[in-house]
Backbone as a chain_set.jsonl record, in Angstrom:
{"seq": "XXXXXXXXXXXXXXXXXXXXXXXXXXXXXXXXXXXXXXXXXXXXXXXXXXXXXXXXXXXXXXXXXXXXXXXXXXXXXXXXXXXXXXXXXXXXXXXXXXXXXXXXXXXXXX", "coords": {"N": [[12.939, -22.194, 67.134], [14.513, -24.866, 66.429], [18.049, -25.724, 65.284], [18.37, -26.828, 63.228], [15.971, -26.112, 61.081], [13.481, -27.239, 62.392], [11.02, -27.295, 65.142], [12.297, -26.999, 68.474], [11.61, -28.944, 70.447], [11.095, -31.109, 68.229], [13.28, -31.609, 67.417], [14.67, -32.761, 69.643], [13.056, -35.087, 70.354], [13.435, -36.346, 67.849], [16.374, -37.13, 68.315], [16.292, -38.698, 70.84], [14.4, -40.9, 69.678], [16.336, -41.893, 67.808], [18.301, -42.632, 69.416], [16.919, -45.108, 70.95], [16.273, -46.405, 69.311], [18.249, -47.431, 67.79], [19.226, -49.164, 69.47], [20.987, -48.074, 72.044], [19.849, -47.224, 74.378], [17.785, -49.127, 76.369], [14.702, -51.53, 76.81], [13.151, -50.828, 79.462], [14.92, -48.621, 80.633], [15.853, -45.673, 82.154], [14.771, -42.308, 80.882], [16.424, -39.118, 81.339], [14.69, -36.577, 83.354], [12.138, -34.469, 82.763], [12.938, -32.529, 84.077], [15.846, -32.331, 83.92], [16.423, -32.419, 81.116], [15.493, -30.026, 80.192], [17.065, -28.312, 81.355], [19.688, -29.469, 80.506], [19.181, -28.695, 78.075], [18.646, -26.217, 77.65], [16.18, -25.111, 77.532], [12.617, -24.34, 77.94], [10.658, -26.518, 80.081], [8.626, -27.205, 79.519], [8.702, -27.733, 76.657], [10.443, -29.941, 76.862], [8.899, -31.944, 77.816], [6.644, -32.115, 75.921], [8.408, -33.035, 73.575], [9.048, -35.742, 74.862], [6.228, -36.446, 75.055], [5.787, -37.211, 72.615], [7.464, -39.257, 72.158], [5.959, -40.93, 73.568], [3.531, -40.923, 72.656], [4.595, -42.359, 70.143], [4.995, -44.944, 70.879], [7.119, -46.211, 72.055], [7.972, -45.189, 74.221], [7.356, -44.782, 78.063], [5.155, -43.185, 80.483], [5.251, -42.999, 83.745], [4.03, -42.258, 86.599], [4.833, -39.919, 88.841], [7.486, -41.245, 88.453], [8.45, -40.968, 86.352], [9.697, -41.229, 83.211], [10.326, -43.934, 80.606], [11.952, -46.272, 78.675], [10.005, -48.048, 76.806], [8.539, -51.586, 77.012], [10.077, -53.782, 74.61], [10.671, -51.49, 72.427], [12.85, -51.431, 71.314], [12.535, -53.704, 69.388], [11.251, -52.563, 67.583], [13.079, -51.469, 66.044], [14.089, -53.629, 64.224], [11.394, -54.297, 62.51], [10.905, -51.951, 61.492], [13.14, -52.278, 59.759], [12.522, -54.779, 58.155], [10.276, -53.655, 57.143], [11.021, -51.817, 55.372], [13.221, -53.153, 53.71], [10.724, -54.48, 52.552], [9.729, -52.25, 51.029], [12.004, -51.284, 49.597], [12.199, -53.774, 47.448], [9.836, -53.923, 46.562], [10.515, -51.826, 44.465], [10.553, -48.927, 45.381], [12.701, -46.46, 45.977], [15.565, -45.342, 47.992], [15.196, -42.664, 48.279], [12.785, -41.691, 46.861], [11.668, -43.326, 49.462], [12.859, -41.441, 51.585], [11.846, -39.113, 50.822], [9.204, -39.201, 51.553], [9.577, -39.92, 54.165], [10.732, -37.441, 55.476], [8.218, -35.71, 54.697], [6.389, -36.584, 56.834], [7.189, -35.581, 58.462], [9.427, -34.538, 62.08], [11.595, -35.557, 62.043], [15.232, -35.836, 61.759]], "CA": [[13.277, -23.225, 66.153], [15.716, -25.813, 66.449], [19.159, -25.168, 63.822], [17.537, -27.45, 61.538], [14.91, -25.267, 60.955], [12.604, -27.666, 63.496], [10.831, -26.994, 66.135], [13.302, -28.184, 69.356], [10.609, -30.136, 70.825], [10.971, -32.409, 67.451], [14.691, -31.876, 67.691], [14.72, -33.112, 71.121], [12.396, -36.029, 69.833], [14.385, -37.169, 67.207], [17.578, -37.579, 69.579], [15.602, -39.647, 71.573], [14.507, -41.812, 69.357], [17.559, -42.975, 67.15], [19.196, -43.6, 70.85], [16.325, -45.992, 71.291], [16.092, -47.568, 68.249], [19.746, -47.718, 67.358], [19.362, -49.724, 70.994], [21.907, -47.391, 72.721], [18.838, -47.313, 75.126], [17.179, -50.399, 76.204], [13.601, -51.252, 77.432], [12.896, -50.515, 81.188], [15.875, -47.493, 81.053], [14.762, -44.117, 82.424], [15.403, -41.313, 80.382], [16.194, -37.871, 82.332], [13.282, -35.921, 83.82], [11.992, -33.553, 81.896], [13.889, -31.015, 83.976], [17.748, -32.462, 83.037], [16.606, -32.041, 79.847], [15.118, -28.824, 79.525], [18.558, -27.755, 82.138], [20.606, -29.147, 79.763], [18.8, -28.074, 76.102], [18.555, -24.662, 77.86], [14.991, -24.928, 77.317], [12.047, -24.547, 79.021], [10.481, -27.604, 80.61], [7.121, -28.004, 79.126], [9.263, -28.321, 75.516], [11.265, -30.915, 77.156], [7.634, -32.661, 78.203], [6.527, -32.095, 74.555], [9.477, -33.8, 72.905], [8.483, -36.864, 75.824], [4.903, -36.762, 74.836], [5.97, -37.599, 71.228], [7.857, -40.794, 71.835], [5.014, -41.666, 74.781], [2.484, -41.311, 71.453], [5.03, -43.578, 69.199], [4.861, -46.27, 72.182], [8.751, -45.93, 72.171], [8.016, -44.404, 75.845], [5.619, -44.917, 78.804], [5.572, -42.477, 81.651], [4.827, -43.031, 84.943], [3.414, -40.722, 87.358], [5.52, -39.723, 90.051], [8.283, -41.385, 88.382], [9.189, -40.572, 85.057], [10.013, -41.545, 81.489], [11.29, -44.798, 80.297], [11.953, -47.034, 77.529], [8.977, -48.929, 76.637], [9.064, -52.941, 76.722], [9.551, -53.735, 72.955], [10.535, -50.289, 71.383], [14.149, -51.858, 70.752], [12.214, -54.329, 68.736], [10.536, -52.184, 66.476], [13.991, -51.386, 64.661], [13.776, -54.973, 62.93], [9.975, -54.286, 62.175], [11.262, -51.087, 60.236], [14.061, -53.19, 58.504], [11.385, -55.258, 57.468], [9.404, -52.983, 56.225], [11.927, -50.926, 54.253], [13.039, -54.029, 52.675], [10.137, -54.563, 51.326], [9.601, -51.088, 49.57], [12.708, -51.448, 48.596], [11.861, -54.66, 46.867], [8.636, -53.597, 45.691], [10.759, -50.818, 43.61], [10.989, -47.888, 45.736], [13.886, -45.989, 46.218], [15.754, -44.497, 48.874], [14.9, -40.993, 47.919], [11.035, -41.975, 47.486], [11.46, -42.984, 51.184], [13.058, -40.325, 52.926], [11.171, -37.813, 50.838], [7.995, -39.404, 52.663], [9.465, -39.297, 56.053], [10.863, -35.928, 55.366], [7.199, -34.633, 54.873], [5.877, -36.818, 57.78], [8.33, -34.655, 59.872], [9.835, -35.258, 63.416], [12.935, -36.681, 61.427], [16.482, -35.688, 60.784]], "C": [[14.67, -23.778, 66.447], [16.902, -25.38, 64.882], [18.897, -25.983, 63.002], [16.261, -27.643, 61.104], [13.036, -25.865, 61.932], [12.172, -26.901, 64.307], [11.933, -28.129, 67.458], [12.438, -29.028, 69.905], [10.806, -31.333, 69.414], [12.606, -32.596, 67.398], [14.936, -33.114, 68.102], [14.243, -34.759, 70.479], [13.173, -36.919, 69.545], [15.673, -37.381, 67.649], [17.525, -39.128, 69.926], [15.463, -40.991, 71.062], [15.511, -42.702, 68.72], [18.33, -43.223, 68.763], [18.014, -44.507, 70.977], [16.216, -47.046, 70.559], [17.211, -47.88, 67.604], [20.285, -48.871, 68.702], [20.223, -49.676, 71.95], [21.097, -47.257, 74.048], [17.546, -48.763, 75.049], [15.786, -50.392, 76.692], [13.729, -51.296, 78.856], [13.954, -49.124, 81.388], [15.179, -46.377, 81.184], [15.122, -43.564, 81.573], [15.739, -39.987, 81.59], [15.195, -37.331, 82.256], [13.309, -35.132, 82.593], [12.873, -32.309, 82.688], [15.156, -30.821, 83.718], [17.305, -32.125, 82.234], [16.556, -30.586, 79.57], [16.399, -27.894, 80.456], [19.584, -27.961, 80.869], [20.502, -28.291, 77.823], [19.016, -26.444, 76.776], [17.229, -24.377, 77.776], [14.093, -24.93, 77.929], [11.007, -26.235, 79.089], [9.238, -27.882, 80.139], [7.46, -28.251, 77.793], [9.81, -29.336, 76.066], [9.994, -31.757, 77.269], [7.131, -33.063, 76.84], [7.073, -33.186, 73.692], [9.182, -34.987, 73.771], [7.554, -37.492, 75.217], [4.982, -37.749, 73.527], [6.291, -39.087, 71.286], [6.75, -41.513, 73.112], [3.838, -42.406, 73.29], [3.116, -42.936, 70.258], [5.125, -45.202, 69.832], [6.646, -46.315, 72.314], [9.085, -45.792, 74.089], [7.558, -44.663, 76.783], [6.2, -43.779, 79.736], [5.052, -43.338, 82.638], [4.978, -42.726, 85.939], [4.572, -41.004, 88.459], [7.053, -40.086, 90.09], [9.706, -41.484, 86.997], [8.811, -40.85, 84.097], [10.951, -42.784, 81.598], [10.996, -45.671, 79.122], [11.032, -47.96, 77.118], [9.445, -50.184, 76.003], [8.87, -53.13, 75.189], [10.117, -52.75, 72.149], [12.08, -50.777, 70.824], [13.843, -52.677, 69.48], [11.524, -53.967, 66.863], [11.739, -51.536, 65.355], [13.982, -52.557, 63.899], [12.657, -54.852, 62.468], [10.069, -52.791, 60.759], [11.943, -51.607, 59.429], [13.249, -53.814, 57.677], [10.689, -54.785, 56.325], [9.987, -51.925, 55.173], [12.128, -51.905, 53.09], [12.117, -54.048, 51.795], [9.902, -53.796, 50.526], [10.564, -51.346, 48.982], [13.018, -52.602, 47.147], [10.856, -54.933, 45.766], [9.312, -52.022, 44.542], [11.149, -49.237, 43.976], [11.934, -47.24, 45.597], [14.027, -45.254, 47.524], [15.601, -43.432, 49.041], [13.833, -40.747, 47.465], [10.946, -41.898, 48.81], [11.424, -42.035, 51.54], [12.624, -38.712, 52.073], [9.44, -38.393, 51.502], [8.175, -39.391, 53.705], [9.867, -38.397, 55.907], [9.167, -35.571, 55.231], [6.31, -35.068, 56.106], [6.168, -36.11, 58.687], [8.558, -35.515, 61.33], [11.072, -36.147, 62.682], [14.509, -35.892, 61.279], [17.009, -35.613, 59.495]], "O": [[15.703, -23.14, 66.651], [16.568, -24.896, 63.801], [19.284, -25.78, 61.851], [15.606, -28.651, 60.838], [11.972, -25.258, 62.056], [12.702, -25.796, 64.425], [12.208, -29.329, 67.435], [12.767, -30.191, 69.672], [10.618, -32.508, 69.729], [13.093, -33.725, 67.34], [15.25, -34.142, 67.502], [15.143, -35.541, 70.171], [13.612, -37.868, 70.194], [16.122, -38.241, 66.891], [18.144, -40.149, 69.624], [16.002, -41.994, 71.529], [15.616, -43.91, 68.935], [18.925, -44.286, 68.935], [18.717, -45.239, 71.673], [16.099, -48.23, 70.875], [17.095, -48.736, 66.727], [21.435, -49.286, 68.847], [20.468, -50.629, 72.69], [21.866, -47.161, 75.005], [16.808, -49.182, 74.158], [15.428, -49.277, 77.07], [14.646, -51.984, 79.306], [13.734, -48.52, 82.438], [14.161, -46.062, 80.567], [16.072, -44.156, 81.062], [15.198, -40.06, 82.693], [14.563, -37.414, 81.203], [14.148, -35.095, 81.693], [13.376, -31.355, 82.094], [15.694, -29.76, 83.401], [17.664, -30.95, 82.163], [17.378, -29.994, 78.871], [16.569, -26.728, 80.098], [20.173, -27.039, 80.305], [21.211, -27.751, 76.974], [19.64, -25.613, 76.116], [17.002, -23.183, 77.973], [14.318, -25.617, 78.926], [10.787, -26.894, 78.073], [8.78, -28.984, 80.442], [6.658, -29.048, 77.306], [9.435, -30.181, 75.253], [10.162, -32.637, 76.425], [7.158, -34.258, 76.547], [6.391, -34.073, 73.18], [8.85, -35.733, 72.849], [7.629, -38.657, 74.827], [4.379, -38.817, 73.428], [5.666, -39.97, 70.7], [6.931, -42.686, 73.439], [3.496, -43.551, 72.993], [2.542, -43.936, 69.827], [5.288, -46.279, 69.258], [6.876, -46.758, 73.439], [9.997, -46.145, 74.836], [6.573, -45.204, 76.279], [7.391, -43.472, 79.786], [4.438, -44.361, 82.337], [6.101, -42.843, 86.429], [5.046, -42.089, 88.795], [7.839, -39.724, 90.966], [10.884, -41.785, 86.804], [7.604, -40.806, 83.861], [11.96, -42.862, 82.299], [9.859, -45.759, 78.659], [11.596, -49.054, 77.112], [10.227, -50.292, 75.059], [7.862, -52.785, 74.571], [10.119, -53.074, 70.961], [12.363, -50.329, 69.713], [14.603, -52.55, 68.52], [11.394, -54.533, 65.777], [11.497, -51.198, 64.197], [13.833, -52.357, 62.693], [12.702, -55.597, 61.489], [9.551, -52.694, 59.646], [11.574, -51.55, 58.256], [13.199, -53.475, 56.495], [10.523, -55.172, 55.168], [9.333, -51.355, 54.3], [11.626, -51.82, 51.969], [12.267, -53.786, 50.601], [9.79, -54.134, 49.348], [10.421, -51.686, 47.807], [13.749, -52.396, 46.177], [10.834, -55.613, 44.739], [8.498, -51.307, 43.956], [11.79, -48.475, 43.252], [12.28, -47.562, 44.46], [13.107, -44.689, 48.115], [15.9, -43.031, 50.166], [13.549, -39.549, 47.492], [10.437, -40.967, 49.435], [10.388, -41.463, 51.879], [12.915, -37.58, 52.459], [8.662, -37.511, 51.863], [7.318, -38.982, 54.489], [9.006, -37.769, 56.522], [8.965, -34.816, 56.182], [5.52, -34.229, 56.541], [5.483, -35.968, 59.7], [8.125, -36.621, 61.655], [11.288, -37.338, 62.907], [14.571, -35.27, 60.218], [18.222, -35.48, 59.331]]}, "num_chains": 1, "name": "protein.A"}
């Protein structure tokens, strides 16, 4: 388990993504292999793959064979598509503490 009570594979994850969607990481950028990572987490390398797989599933990612991990065209884009869509809960009445107790139970979050 990751120190905030995670698994590090969603740790790892969630890293990943706020550097992508905070657009500290752009589309076409590699990320490191899965073996920098799991060198530098200390971890072993099929968690580092894991934590990959995740943002490959959110489209955030693409692989490709033989040559890695990288930023999928677009995934910078999908932070205005969340703005969007926060707005509007928040519009429609929500609250901020409705939200992030629904992505808190979705997990994979900070």
């Amino acid at each position: 388990m990751g120190m905030n009570g995670q698994p590090v594979y969603t740790t790892i994850a969630s890293r990943y993504r706020k550097l992508i969607l905070s657009g500290a990481l752009k589309s076409g950028d590699p990320l490191p292999s899965v073996r920098e990572v799991a060198l530098m987490e200390k971890i072993n390398p099929n968690t580092a793959a894991r934590a990959f797989s995740i943002l490959v599933q959110e489209g955030l990612v693409t692989s490709i064979e033989k040559k890695g991990y990288f930023i999928a065209e677009g995934a910078t884009n999908r932070d205005e598509a969340l703005r969007q869509t926060l707005s509007e809960l928040l519009a429609r009445g929500f609250t901020k503490e409705e939200i992030e107790n629904v992505l808190d139970r979705l997990g994979g979050l900070e």
